[in-house]
C-alpha positions in Angstrom: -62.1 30.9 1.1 -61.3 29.9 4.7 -58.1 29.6 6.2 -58.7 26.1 7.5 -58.9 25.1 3.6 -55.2 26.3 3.1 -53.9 23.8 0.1 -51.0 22.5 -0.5 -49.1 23.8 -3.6 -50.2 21.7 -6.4 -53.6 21.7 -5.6 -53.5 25.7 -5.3 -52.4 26.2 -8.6 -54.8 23.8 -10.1 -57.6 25.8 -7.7 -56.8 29.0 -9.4 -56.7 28.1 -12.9 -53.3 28.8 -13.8 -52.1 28.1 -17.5 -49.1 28.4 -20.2 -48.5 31.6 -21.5 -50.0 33.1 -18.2 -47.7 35.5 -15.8 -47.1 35.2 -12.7 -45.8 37.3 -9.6 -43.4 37.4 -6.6 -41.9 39.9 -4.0 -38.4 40.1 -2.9 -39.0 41.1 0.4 -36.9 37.8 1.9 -34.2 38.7 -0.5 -31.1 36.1 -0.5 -33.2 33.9 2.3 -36.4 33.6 -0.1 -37.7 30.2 -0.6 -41.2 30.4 -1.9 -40.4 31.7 -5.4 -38.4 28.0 -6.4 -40.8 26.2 -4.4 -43.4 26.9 -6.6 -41.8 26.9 -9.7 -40.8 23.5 -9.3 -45.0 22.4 -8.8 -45.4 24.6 -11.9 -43.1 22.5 -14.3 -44.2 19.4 -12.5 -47.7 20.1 -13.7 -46.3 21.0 -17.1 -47.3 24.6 -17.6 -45.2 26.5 -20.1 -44.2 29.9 -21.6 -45.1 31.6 -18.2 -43.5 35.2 -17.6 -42.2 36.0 -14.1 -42.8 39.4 -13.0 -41.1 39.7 -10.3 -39.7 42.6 -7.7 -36.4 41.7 -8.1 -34.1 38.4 -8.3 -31.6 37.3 -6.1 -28.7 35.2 -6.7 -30.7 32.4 -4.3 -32.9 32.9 -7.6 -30.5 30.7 -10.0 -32.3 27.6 -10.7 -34.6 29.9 -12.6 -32.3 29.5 -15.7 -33.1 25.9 -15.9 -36.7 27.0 -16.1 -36.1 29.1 -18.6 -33.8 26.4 -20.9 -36.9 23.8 -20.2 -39.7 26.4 -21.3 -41.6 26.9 -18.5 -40.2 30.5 -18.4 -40.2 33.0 -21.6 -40.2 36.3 -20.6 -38.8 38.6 -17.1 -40.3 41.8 -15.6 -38.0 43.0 -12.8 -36.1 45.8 -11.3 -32.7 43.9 -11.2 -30.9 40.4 -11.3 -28.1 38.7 -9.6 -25.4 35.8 -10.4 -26.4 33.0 -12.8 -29.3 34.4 -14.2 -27.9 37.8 -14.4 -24.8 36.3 -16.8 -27.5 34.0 -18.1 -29.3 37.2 -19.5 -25.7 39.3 -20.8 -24.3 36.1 -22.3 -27.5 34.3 -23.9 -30.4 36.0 -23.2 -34.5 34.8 -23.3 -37.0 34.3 -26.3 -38.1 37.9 -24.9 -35.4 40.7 -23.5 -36.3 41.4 -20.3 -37.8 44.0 -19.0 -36.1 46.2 -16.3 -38.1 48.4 -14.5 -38.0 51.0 -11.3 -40.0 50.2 -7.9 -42.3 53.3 -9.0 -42.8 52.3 -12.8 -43.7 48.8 -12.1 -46.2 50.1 -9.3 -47.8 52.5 -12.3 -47.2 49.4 -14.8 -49.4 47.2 -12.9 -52.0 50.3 -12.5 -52.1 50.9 -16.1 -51.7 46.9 -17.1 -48.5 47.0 -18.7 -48.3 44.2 -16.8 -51.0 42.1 -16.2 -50.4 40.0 -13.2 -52.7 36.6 -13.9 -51.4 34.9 -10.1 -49.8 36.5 -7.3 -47.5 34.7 -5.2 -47.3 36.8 -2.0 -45.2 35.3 0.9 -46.3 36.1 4.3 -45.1 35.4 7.6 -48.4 34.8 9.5 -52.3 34.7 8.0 -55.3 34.6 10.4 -58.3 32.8 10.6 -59.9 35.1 7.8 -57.3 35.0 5.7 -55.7 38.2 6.7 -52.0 38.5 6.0 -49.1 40.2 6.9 -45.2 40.5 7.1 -44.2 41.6 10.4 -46.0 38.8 12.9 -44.1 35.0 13.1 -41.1 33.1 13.4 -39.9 34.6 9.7 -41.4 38.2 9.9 -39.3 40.1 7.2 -41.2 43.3 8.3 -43.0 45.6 5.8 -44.9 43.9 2.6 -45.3 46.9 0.9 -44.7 45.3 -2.1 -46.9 42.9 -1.7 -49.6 45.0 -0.6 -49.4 46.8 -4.4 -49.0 43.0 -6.5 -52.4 42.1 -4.1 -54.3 45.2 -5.4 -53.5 44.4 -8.8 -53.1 40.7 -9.6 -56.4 39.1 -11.4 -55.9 36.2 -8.4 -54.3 36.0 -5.1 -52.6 33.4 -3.3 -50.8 34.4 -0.1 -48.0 31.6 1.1 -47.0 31.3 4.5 -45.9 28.6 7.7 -47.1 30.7 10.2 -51.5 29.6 9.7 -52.8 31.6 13.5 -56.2 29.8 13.5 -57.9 31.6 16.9 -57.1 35.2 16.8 -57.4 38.0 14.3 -54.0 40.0 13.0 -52.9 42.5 15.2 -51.6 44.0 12.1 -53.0 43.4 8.6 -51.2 44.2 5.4 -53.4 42.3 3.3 -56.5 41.8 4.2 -59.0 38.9 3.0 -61.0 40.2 0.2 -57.7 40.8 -1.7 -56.6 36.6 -1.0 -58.2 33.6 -3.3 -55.9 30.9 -1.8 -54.1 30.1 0.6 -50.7 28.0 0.3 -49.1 26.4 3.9 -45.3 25.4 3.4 -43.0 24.6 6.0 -40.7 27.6 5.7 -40.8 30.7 3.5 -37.6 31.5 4.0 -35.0 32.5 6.2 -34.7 35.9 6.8 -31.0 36.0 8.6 -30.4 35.7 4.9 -31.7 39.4 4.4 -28.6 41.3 5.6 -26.4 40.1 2.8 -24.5 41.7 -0.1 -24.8 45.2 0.1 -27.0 45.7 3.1 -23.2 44.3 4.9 -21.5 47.2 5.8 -18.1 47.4 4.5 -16.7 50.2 6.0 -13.2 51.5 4.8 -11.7 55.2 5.2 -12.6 56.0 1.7 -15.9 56.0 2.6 -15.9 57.3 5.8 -14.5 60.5 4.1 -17.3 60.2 1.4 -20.0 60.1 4.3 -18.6 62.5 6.2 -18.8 65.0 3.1 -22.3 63.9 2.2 -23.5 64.6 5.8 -21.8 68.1 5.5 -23.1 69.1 2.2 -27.0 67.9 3.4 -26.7 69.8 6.8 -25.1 72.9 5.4 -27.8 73.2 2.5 -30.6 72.6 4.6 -29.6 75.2 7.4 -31.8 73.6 9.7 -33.0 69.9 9.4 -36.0 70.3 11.4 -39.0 69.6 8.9 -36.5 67.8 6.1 -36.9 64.7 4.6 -34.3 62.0 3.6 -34.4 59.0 2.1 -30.7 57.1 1.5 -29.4 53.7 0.1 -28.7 50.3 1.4 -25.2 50.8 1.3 -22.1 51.5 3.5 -21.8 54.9 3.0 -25.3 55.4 3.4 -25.1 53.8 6.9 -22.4 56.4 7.5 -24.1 58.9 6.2 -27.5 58.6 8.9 -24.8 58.5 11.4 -23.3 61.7 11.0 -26.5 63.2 10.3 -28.1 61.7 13.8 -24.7 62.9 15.3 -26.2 66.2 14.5 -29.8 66.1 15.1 -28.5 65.5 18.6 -26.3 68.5 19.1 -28.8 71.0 17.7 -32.1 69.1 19.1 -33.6 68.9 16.3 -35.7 66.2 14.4 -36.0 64.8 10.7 -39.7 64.9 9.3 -39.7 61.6 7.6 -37.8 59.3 6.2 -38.6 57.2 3.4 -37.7 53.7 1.5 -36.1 50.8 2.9 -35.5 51.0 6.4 -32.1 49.6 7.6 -31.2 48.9 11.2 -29.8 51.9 11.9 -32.6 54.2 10.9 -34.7 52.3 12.8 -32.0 53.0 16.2 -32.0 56.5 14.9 -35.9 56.6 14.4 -36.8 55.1 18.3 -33.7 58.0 19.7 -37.0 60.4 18.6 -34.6 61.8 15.8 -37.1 60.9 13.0 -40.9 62.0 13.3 -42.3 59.3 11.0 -40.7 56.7 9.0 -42.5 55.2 5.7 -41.6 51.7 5.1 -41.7 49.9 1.6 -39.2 47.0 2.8 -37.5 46.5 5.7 -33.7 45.7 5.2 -33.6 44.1 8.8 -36.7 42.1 10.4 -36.1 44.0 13.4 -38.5 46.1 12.0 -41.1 43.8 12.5 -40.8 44.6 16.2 -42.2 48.2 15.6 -44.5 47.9 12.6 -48.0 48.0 14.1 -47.0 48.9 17.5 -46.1 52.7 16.7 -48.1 55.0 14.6 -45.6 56.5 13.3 -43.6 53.9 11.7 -45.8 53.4 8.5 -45.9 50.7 6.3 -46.7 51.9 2.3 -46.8 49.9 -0.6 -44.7 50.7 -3.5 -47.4 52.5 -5.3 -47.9 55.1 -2.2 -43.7 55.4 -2.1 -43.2 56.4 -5.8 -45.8 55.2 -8.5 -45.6 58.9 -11.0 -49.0 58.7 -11.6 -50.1 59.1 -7.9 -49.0 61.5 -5.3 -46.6 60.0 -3.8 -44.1 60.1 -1.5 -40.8 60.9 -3.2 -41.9 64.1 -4.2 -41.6 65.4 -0.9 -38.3 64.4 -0.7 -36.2 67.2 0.5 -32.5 65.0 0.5 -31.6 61.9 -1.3 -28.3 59.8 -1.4 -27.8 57.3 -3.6 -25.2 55.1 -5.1 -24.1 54.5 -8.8 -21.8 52.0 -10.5 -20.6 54.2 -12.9 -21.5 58.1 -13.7 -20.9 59.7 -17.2 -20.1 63.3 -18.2 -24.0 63.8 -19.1 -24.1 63.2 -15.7 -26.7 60.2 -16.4 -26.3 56.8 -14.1 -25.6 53.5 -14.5 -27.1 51.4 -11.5 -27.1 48.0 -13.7 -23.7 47.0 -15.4 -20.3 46.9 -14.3 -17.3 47.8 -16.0 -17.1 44.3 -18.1 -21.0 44.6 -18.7 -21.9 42.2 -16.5 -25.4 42.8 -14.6 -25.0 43.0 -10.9 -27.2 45.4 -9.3 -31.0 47.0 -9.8 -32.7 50.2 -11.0 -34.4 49.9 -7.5 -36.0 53.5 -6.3 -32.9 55.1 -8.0 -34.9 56.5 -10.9 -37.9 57.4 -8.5 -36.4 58.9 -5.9 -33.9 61.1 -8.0 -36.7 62.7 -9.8 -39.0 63.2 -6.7 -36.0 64.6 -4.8 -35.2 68.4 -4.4 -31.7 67.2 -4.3 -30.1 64.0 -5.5 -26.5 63.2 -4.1 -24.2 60.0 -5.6 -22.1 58.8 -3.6 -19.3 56.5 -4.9 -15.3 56.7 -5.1 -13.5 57.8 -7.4 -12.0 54.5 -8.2 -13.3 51.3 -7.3 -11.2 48.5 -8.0 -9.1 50.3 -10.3 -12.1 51.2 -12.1 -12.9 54.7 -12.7 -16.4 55.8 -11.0 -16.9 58.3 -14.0 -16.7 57.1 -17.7 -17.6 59.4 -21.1 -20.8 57.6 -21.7 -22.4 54.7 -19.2 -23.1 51.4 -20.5 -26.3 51.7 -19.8 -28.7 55.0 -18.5 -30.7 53.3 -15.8 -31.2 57.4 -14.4 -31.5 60.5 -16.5 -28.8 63.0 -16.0 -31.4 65.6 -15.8 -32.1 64.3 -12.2 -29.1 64.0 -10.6 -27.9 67.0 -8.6 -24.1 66.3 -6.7 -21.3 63.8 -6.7 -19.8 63.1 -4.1 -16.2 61.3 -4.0 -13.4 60.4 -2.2 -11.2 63.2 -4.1 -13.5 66.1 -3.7 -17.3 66.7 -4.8 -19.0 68.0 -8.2 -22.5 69.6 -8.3 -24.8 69.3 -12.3 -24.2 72.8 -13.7 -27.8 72.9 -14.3 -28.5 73.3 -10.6 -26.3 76.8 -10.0 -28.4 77.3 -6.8 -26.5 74.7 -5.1 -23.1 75.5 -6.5 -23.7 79.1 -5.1 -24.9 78.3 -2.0 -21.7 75.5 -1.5 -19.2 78.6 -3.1 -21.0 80.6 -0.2 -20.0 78.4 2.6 -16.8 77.6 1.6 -17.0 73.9 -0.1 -14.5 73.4 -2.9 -16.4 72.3 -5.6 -14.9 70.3 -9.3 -16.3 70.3 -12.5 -17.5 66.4 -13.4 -14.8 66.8 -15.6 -12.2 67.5 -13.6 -12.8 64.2 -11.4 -13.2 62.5 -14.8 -9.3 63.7 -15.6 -7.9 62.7 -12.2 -9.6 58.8 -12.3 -8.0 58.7 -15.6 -4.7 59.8 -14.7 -5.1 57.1 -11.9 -6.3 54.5 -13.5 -6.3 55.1 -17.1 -9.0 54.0 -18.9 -10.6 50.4 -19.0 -10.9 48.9 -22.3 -14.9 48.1 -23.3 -16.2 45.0 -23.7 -17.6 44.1 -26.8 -20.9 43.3 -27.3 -23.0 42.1 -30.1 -26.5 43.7 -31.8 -28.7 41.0 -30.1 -30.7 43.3 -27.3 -31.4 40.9 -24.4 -32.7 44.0 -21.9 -34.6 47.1 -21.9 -34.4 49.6 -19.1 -37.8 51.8 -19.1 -37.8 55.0 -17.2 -40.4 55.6 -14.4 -43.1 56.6 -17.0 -43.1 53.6 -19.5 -40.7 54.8 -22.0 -37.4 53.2 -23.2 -34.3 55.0 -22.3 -31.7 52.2 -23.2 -30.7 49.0 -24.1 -29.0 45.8 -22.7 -27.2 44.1 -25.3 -25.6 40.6 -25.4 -22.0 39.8 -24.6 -19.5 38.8 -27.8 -18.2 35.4 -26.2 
């Protein structure tokens, strides 16, 4: 293959052999501003290939028209780590010939090692390819930064095809994610996307005093157990709090000169600011939540990109289990102290497993973050409706009406009780939502499964079942 051959869509998929029945892959990496995933899907049905299934990163509510794919035929089955809007009801309130299969960053990264999932065609979506075929994420007019997601579907797919708008026909990349021997095709489009559309939905901070006391806790707890954060590592979520938290925390590093080891997972503005204030000494990228990261990526050896197998496949050595801090969000938390990262309180499916499972059982320590009450919806229920993350691995709660630590981990509660942080039983915090709130009536469901959540490792830990209309 040379670069100058680059084929247009149809022609591409006819190239590389693709059939009915086959499965196919795509990264998320673009999130809400993707555009290549219904781009080709629509040359797929036009050539009249059938019972495909989409394995796919995750899907975005920009995703949608792939439930008219599925009522046609083209699409029977759904590997992912989460799903948005109409195809996410689509799932609770019909569901496909085959449940789908929900999956963490790190168990699809093993999955595709161990071919649970046999990827025939990769879709990859890269902002700029060279002359050889080289590709990568971080050069071009729609640079979304790392494609370390891509990097891992590349190393695994039976065939290959990278598409782009951004062909650079005289030069070598500066940078290379992929690089040629991994590519059979490429695809040239006008636009792959567009990536102002990557800051949306949770990755908006929404910053309210609730959190900021949640944050400011979080921080607290972090820099008091770590004594010295020289030589930690953190990774944290996408979220609000999250942002909050990296600010206190760089708030810190500055008073007491000191400087974070690593930090890990997807890479917001703000750790980047915090990462070029020499507050960070490396940074490991899987996806870039801002393409302002694309500005650095290549340029500094210290700000890595790593595919998704290198961040947290369980059958490798990788990253999360250096993890010294984690903080990470939950929809709702039970008295196991298990997490629900999936459904919401009407079992609806509007978020992703994510890292969540990954990182909480790499992690030394594990801190949720959520309030108490969110909506008038208590944070912490008797039972979740669905385990997404093993109790076993989470470590403290924090909330807006005080914190709660697992009583397997006594270490912590004694060295909190030491240092004078007032710390509730899960149970406590469970009475006081309820004497807020009450408790939400459940939604009833029928025996039809439509979902199942596997842990990091392959095995099933629970079930998605359809809505009762």
């Amino acid at each position: 293959m040379k670069i100058y051959d680059s084929l247009n869509i149809k022609d591409a998929i006819k190239k590389i052999g693709l059939k009915s029945g086959m499965t196919i892959s795509f990264h998320h990496h673009l999130r809400e501003g993707d555009e290549v995933l219904l781009k080709i899907m629509s040359e797929i049905k036009a050539l009249g290939i059938k019972d495909l299934t989409l394995s796919c990163t995750s899907l975005m509510n920009v995703h949608e028209k792939i439930v008219d794919y599925i009522e046609n035929g083209t699409i029977k089955a759904i590997h992912t780590t989460g799903l948005k809007g109409k195809l996410a009801k689509y799932v609770v309130h019909k569901g496909l010939k085959n449940p789908v299969i929900f999956r963490s960053h790190g168990g699809r990264a093993r999955a595709l090692q161990e071919k649970n999932i046999n990827v025939d065609v990769a879709f990859i979506s890269a902002s700029a390819v060279d002359t050889f075929g080289n590709a990568t994420g971080s050069i071009g007019k729609n640079s979304f930064g790392s494609l370390g997601y891509g990097i891992w579907e590349a190393q695994n797919a039976d065939k290959v095809i990278i598409v782009t708008d951004n062909i650079i026909k005289n030069n070598v990349l500066p940078h290379i994610s992929i690089p040629q021997h991994k590519v059979d095709e490429v695809i040239y489009v006008d636009s792959i996307g567009d990536i102002s559309k990557i800051k949306t939905g949770s990755l908006i901070p929404k910053f309210s005093y609730s959190n900021f006391i949640i944050a400011k806790k979080t921080a607290e707890i972090i820099i008091k157990l770590a004594g010295c954060l020289s030589d930690k590592s953190l990774q944290l979520g996408s979220g609000s709090i999250s942002i909050q938290v990296m600010k206190f925390i760089s708030e810190h590093l500055k008073r007491k000169n000191e400087k974070l080891k690593f930090v890990l997972g997807g890479i917001s503005d703000f750790i980047l600011e915090t990462f070029e204030e020499g507050l960070i000494q490396t940074i490991f990228d899987v996806q870039s939540f801002s393409p302002t990261c694309s500005n650095i990526i290549g340029k500094n050896s210290s700000y890595i990109e790593i595919d998704n197998s290198w961040y947290a496949n369980p059958k490798t050595n990788c990253l999360v289990n250096y993890l010294d801090f984690s903080v990470l969000s939950a929809i709702e938390i039970d008295m196991q102290w298990n997490v629900n990262s999936l459904i919401s309180s009407d079992y609806e499916i509007i978020g992703a497993i994510g890292g969540h499972q990954d990182v909480s059982d790499g992690s030394n320590i594990t801190i949720i973050t959520a309030p108490l009450v969110r909506g008038r919806i208590p944070i912490i229920v008797d039972k979740v409706k669905a385990v997404t993350t093993p109790g076993k691995n989470i470590d403290i709660l924090v909330t807006d009406f005080g914190i709660a630590v697992n009583p397997i981990r006594k270490d912590i509660t004694n060295n909190l009780s030491s240092l004078d942080m007032k710390i509730f039983t899960i149970e406590d915090l469970y009475k006081k939502a309820k004497e807020l709130v009450g408790i939400p009536e459940k939604p009833k469901l029928t025996n039809k499964v439509v979902g199942v959540i596997e842990n990091r490792s392959g095995e099933i830990v629970d079930y998605i079942y359809r809505k009762q209309e």
